[in-house]
C-alpha positions as a printed Julia matrix, in Angstrom:
75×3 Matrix{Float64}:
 -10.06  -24.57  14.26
 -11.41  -21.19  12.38
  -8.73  -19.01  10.1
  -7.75  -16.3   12.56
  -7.65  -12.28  11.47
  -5.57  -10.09  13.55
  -6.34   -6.7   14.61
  -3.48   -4.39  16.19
  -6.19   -2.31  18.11
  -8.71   -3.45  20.87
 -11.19   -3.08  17.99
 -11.43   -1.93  14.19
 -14.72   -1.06  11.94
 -16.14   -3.64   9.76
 -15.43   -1.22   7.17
 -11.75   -1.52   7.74
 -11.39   -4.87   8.66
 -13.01   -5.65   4.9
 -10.42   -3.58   3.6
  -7.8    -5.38   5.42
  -8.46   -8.56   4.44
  -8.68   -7.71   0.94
 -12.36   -7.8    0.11
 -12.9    -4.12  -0.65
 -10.94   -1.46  -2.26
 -12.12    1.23  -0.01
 -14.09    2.27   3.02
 -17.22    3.87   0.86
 -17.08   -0.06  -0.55
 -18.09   -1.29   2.55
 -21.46   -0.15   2.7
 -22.45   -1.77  -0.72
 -20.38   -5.05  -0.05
 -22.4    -5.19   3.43
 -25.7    -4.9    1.87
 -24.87   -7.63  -0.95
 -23.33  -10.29   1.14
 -23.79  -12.36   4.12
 -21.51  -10.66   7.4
 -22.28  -11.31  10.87
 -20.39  -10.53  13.6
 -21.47  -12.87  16.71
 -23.85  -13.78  14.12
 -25.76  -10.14  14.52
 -25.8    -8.38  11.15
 -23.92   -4.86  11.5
 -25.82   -1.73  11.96
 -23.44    0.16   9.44
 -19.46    0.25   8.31
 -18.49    1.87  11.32
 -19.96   -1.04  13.45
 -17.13   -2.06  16.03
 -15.17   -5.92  15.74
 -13.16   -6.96  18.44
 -10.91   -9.52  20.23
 -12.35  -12.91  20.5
 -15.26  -11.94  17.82
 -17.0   -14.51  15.22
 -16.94  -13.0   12.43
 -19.09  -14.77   9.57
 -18.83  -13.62   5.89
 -20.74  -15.44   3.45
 -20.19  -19.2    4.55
 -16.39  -18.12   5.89
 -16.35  -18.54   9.54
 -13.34  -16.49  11.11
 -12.1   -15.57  14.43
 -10.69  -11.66  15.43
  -7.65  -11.77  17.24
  -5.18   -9.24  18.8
  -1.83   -9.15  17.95
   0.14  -10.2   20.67
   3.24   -7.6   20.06
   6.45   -8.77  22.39
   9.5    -6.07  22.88
């Protein structure tokens, strides 16, 4: 089984999603850490930061394989 990321959205920028999980400070990081490391998503490389993950994605960042999931939010 792959680590699971949630998302509360139906989708979130690679930008953000890095940010989320802790592997950039900031949005203007994204661009550099995209160029310097190994990201696919579905294993396509990402046009830019704003490029769009969603549910059910497989997300690939460096040799980390993950899987983007939506919350499931019950009231």
């Amino acid at each position: 089984m792959k680590p699971e990321i949630y998302i509360k959205d139906d989708s979130i920028t690679i930008g953000q999603l890095l940010k989320k999980i802790g592997l950039i400070q900031t949005g203007g990081g994204a661009k550099f850490y995209l160029e310097s490391n190994k990201v696919l998503i579905n294993n396509k490389k990402p046009e830019g930061r704003n490029t769009k993950v969603k549910n059910g994605d497989l997300l690939i960042i460096n040799s980390n394989i993950f899987i983007v999931k939506k919350e499931t939010v019950f009231d």
